[in-house]
C-alpha positions, -999 to +999 in steps of 0.1 A: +000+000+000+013+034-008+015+058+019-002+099+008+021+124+023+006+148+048-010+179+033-019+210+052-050+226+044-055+258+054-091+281+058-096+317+041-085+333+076-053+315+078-037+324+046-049+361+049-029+362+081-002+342+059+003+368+035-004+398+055-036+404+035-076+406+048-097+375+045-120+398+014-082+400+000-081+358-003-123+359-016-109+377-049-076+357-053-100+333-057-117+343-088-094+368-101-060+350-103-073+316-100-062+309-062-076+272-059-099+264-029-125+241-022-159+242-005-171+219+026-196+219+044-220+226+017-202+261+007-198+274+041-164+264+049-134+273+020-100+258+021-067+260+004-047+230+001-007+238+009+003+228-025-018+249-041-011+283-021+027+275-030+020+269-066+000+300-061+022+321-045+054+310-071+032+324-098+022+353-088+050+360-064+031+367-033+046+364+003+037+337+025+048+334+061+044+293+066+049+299+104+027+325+110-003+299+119-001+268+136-012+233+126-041+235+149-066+255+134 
């Protein structure tokens, strides 16, 4: 059996904080240049999957601060 590496996934609020930008900030990344996220609990909850925030952030050159939030939540 083939073991899935761990992948952090992150909510709207956490990468704001990550990049230093709002949470309204992250809503139009969305749309606008294609920032990926995915909907849970029926649209209510967003999140952004670590790859795709680096993939994201390599593109379009944006800052992140990976330790500026916590695995926890």
């Amino acid at each position: 059996m083939r073991k899935t590496p761990f992948q952090r996934v992150f909510s709207v609020v956490q990468v704001a904080i990550m990049c230093h930008v709002t949470r309204q900030t992250i809503l139009r990344w969305i749309p606008k240049y294609g920032l990926p996220a995915y909907n849970t609990q029926q649209g209510m909850d967003i999140k952004i999957l670590e790859a795709d925030l680096r993939a994201f952030a390599e593109r379009l050159r944006v800052y992140v601060d990976w330790d500026a939030v916590d695995d926890e939540g």
